[in-house]
Structures are given as C-alpha cells and as structure tokens.
C-alpha positions in Angstrom: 171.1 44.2 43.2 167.6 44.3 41.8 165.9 40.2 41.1 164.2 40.0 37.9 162.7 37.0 38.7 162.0 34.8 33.8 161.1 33.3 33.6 161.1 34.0 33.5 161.1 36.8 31.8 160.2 34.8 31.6 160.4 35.1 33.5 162.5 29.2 37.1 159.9 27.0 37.3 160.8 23.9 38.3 159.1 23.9 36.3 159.9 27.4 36.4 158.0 30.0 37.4 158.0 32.5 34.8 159.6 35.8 35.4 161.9 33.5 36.7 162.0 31.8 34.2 162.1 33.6 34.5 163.8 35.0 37.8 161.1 37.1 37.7 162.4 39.7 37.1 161.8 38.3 34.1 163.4 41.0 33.4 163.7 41.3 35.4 162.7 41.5 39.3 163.5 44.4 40.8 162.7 42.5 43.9 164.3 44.1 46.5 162.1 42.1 49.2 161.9 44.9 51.0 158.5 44.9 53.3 155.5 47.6 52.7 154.7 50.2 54.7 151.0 50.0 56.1 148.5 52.5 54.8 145.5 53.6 55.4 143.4 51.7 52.6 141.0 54.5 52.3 143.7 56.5 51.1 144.1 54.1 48.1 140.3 52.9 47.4 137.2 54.9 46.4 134.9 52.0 47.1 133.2 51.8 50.3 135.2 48.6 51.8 132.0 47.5 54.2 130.8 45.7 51.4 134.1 43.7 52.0 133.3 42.8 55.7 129.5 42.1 54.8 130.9 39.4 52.4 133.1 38.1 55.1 130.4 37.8 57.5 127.7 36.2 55.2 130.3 33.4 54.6 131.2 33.4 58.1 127.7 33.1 59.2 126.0 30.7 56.5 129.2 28.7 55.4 128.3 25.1 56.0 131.7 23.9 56.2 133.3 27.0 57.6 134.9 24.9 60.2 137.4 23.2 58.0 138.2 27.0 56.6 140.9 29.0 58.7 140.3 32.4 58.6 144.0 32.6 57.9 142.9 30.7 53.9 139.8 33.4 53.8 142.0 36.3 54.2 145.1 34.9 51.7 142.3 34.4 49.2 141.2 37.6 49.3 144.7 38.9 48.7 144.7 36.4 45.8 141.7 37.9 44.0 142.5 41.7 44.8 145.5 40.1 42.5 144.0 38.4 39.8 141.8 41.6 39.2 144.9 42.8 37.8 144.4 40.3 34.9 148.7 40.4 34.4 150.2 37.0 35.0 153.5 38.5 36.2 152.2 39.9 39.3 150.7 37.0 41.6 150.5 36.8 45.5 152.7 33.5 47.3 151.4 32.8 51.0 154.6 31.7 53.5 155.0 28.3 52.0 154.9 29.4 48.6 157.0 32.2 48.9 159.6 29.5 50.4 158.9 27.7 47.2 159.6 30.9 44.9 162.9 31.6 46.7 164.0 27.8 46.2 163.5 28.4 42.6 166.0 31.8 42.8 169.0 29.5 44.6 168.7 27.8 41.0 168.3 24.0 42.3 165.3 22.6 43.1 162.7 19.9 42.3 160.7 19.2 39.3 160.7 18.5 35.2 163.2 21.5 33.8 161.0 23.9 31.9 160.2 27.2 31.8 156.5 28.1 31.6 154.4 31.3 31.2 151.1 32.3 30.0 149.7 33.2 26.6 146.1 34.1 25.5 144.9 32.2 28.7 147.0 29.2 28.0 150.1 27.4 29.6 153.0 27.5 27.1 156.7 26.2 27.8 159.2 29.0 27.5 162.0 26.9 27.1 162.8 23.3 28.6 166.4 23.5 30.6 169.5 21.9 29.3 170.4 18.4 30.1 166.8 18.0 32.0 163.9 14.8 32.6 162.0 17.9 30.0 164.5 18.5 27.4 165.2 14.5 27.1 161.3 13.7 26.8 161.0 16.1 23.6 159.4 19.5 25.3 159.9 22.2 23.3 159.8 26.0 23.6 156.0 27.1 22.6 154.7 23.7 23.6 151.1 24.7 24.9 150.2 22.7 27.8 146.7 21.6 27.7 146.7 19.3 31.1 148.8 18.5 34.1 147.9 15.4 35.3 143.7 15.5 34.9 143.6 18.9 35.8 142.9 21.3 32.5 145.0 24.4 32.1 142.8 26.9 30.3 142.4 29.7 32.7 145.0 28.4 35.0 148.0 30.8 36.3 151.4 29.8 36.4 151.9 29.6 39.7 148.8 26.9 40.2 151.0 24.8 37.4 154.2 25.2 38.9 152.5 24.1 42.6 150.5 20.8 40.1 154.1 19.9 38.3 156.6 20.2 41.5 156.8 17.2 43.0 159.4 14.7 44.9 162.2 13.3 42.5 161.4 10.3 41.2 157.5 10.7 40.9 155.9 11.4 37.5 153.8 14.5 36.0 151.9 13.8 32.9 151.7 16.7 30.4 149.2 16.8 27.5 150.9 18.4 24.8 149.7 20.5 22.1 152.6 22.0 19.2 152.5 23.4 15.4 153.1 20.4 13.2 151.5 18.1 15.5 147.6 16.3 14.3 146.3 16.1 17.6 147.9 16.5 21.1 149.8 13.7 23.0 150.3 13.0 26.4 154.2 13.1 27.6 154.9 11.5 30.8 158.0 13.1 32.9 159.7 11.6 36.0 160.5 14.6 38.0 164.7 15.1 39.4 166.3 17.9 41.3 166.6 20.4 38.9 169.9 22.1 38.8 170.1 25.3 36.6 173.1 25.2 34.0 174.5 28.7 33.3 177.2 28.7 30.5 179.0 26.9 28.1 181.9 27.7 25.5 183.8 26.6 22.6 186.0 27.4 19.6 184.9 26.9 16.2 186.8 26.6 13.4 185.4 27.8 10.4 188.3 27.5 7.6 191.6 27.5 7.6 193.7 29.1 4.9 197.5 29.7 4.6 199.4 33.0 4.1 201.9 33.9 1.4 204.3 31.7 2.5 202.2 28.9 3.0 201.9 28.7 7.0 198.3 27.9 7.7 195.8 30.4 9.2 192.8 29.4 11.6 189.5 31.2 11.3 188.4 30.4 14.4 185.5 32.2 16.3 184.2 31.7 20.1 180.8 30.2 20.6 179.2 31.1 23.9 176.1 29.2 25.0 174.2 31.5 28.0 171.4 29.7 29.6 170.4 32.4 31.6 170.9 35.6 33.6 171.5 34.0 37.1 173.7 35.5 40.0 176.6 33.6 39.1 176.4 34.7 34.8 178.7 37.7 34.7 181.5 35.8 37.1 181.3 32.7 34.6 181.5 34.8 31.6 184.3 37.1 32.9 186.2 33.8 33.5 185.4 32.2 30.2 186.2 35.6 28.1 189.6 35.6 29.4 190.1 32.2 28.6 188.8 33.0 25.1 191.3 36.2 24.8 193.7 33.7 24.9 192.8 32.0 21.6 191.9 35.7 20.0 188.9 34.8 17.9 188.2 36.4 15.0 184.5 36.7 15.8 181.7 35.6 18.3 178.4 33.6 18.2 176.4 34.2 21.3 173.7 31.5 21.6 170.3 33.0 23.7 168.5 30.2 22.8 165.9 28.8 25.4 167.7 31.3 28.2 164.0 32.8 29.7 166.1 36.0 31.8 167.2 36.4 35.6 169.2 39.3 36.9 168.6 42.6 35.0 171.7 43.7 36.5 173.7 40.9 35.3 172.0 41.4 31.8 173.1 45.4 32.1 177.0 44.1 33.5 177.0 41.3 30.6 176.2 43.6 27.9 179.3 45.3 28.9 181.6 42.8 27.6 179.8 43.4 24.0 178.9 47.0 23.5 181.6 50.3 24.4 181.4 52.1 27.6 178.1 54.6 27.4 176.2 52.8 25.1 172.0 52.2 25.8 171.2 48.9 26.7 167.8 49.1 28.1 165.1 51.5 29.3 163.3 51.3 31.9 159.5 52.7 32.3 158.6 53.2 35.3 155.0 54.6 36.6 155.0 58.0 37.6 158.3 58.6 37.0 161.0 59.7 34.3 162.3 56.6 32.3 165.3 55.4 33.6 168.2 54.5 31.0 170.5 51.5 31.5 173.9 52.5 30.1 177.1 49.6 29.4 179.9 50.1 31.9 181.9 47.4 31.4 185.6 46.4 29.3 183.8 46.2 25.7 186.2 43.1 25.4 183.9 42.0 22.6 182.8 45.3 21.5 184.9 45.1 17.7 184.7 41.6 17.2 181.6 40.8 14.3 179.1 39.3 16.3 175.6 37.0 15.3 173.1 36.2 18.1 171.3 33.0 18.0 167.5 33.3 19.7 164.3 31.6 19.6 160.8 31.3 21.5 162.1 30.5 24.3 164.7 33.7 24.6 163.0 35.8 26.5 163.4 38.9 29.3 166.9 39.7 30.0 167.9 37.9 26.4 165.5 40.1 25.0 167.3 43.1 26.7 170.5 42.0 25.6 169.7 41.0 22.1 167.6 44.6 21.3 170.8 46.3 22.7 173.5 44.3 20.5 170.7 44.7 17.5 169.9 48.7 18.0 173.6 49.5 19.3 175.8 47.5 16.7 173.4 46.1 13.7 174.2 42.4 15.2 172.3 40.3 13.4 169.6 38.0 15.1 169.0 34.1 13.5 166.5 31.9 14.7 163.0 32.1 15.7 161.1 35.2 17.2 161.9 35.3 21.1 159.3 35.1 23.6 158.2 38.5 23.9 158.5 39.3 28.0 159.1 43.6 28.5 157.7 44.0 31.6 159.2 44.1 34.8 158.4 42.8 38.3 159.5 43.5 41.8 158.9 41.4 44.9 157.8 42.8 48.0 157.6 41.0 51.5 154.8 41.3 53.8 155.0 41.4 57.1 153.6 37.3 57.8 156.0 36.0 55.5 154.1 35.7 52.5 154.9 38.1 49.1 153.7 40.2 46.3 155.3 39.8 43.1 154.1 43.0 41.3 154.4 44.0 37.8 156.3 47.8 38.3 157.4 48.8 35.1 157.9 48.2 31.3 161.5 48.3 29.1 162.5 49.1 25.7 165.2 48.6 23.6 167.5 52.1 22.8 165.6 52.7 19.7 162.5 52.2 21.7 161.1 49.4 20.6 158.3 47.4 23.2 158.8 43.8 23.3 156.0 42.6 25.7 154.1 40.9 24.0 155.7 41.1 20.5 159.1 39.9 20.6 161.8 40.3 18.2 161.7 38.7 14.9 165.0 37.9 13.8 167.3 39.2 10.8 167.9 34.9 9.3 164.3 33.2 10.2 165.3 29.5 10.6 163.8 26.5 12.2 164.6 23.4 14.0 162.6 20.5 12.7 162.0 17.3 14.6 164.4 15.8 11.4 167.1 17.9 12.7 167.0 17.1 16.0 166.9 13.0 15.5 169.8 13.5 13.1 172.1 15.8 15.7 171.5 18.9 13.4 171.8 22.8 13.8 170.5 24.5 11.0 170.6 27.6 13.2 173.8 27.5 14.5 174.9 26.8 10.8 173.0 30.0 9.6 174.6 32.0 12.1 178.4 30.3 10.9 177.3 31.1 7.3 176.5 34.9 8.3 179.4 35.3 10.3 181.8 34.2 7.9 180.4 37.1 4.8 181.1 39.2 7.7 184.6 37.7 7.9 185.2 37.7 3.9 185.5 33.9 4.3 184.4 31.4 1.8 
C-alpha cells in the first residue's frame, strides 16, 4: 500500500506534519520506503560539482568553529539545501532522528498540540486542529496563520522546522501567536502539549421528521451522519464496520462530514470511495512525470452508491478529502456545504537512504474525473456557509444544518 503522508495532504503533525497531515501522502504518500539506487551524479547534473568540494574545503579550512561541526551536520545540510532549491514544501529531507520522528507521526499517537499545519505564501497556517485535542480546546482554527512559535518568527520557516519548535514532552507549553480573519490584531495562545492520539471515525443517526402513513403508523426520516477524521490505515476497517451497523437502521440518506480531516492513505481514500460510488467509476487521477496518467477506478460494494448524499468540507479538508469529495461531486452531482477545502493535489513518496535518514519527494499531481487541479485552489463548495465564533460558544452547526436542509429537498421532506 502506497503512504500519502496530509497532512497532510495535508498532508500529522503533532503538530502534524503536513502531507500527513497530512500522512504525506497528503494525498497522499506513495511512500513505499523503498531505498535508492546510487548513481553516478554526473549522470543527473550538468554543473561541474568541484565547485561543491571547493566550498567544502574553504569552510573546512577557514571555519573558526569547525570543530563543534561534524562533518556528518555539513553533509545533511547540504542534502537540505539541494532540497529547498526545489522551493515545494512537500518534499523536505529528515536526517535519522527526524525520520524516527516522521514515522511516529504515521503510527497516529504521538506528542504535541493536535493540529495540522502546512505552508501558504511563505507562511505557517493550521490545516485543521484534531478532535478532542490541547489545540481544538484552546480555540485553533483551520486557516489560523501562525505568526510565532515561542520567540522564534515563522515567515520563511518550513513545516518541518515548526513541527521540530512545537513537539515537545506532555505537559510542557508551546506559545502560538495567532493571526485569523475577523480578528484586530493577533493574540498569543498558549498550549500545554499531551500525547496526541489521532481519532478516525464517528457515526450517528439523525432524525429529520417523522410522518405517518395512511393508516396512521408513524414513519422515521432518519439519515446516517458519518464524521471521518482522516484517511489513516485503520479508516476503511472502521467504516466497513460502522456501514453495516448503519444497514441495519436503512437510512434514507447520508451526510458525510470531511471537515478538518487533512488526508492519509490514498489507497484507503480509493477503497472508501467504494462504499459511495458503483463499481468502475473515476475517483482520482494520478499525474505522474514521464509517464501516462494513471486512473484510480472504485472497486468496492457501492453500499452507499443510491442513497442521496451531501458532503460537509471546509479549510481544513484537504488531500485525500479532496480526492474523495471531487469524486462524489464529478461522479454523482453530491453536493458540497461549507467552506473551500484546503487545496493539497500533489503527491509525495518517501524514499529511504541508505544511513537511515529520508527523502520525502513531491512525485506527482491528481485531478478529479472531470479533471479539475486542486493544488492550490481547492474546491469551493455548492452551500458557502460559515462557522462564526457565535456559533461555536452557543453549541451551533450552521453547516451541518445546511447540509440537513439540502438533504431533505432531496428527500421531498418538509
């Protein structure tokens, strides 16, 4: 199975790395750690690489504190800025230890504050804080920029260097300075940090009306409301489990909340839009360089695939939500309420070198069936509605309302 690593996709960051959180595959990893095969790098480069080894030497030479540098850091640096020379903050270099880190964040437990983080025009934005998380309870929200960590400014900065400033033991704090729409200046947010532990699905039945037949006996309207937090290894068991359980009460319809879920596995995204669209139907494509585009078909039950459907998404939905919501939208007309989701359509791959240490490289970009590119652009959505700070201290869901309202015109309910 190919890792998207979010996340993030985004796109976790324990804050969560993005791609991870992303899962970086974010859509999306097709990490397949596999390690790469040395080649000659005069194969690959035009430049004359001696220039390389004179800068070496000079700082070798002329360094005044070359002793307290191993040559070890000297040569992961370099790696680091052949990286960054890239300019795409989805593909980043992790020496040993912070590979170790990365694959914490994969096993879906791990220290820190609960949010998902990426990078946009050069600044550090929250995908999406995690359910039930020291971020969610604090009042982060998804398109929160991050202006500081602690006294260290984040213009410029990747999102691994503000995962590494944010991780910390349980029980220490991380201060965030805090910059949103809405707000007159930014304010400072201080977070004690836990082990995180990733939440992956929730359901419930809803009950929109009930009637009564012609002779009186009453009729339910009820429909299933799944909550998906995001595309981990253990998504498609939970929802196979939890759609049998909701055969069982036959809903008349289905609400599938994406909201704040920032991606993981593109193959559980492919095996989960299975349940929703007929066999043979697109759910993704896949752009890959010098080769033909490869097309994702459903190959599942379709055990959802005739029951109306709305899709509730927002800025922090992003990778393999964005997959899934593009397919349902292109495939079936389902109808998107909320905000705009994140925009994340490229994917990643991890590679292992030989030390240890990894390269998490950008390898590809995906479109929806009709073809439409997300990176960067996202997918507005069919009902544009917003949760206000008013609606949150009162317990509200306008959202989740709009999508019960739609639903129900679907249904012929009033």
């Amino acid at each position: 199975m190919r890792k998207e690593i979010l996340k993030w996709i985004s796109v976790l960051l324990v804050v969560v790395i993005v791609g991870y959180g992303a899962f970086t595959k974010g859509v999306e990893y097709g990490a397949q750690n596999k390690a790469i095969k040395i080649t000659d790098s005069r194969q690959l480069l035009n430049e004359d690489f001696n220039i390389f080894w004179e800068a070496v030497d000079l700082v070798k030479e002329n360094y005044i504190n070359i002793k307290d540098v191993k040559d070890k850091e000297l040569l992961e640096g370099a790696i680091s800025g052949m990286v960054n020379a890239l300019k795409d903050p989805y593909t980043a270099f992790f020496n040993k230890s912070d590979a170790k880190k990365f694959e914490e964040d994969l096993t879906g437990s791990f220290g820190g504050i609960g949010a998902r983080i990426d990078v946009r025009d050069n600044q550090i934005v929250v995908m999406a804080p995690l359910k039930g998380t020291p971020a969610e309870r604090m009042g982060i929200k998804a398109g929160d920029k991050i202006l500081k960590i602690d006294d260290a400014l984040t213009t410029n900065m990747s999102v691994d260097d503000a995962v590494k400033i944010i991780r910390g033991k349980p029980g220490t704090e991380v201060s965030l300075l805090i910059f949103r729409e809405g707000l007159e200046e930014p304010k400072t947010i201080k977070i004690t940090r836990e082990i995180i532990v990733v939440p992956t699905l929730d359901w419930k039945m809803i009950d929109l009306a009930s009637s009564t037949d012609s002779n009186g006996n009453p009729i339910k309207n009820q429909i299933a409301f799944i909550q998906l937090y995001n595309f981990n290894a253990n998504a498609y068991s939970l929802l196979s489990q939890a759609s049998y359980e909701i055969g069982m009460e036959n809903p008349k319809a289905v609400i599938l909340d994406l909201r704040n879920n920032p991606g993981g596995y593109l193959d559980v995204a492919v095996a989960i839009a299975g349940w929703f669209l007929k066999p043979g139907e697109t759910v993704v494509q896949e752009n890959v360089r010098g080769k033909e585009p490869e097309i994702l078909k459903a190959n599942g039950n379709g055990f959802f695939a005739d029951k109306p459907m709305v899709l509730i998404v927002n800025g922090g939905s992003a990778s393999a939500s964005e997959i899934l919501a593009g397919a349902l939208r292109d495939d079936r007309n389902v109808k998107l309420v909320g905000e705009k989701t994140f925009g994340k359509g490229s994917v990643q791959e991890i590679r292992e070198l030989s030390n240890g240490a990894t390269i998490k490289v950008s390898i590809a970009e995906w479109v929806t069936p009709k073809g439409v590119k997300i990176q960067k652009k996202g997918l507005e959505p069919d009902f544009k509605i917003k949760i206000t700070d008013a609606d949150i201290e009162k317990n509200r869901d306008p959202q989740l309302d709009k999508a019960n309202s739609v639903i129900k015109k679907e249904l012929g309910i009033k």
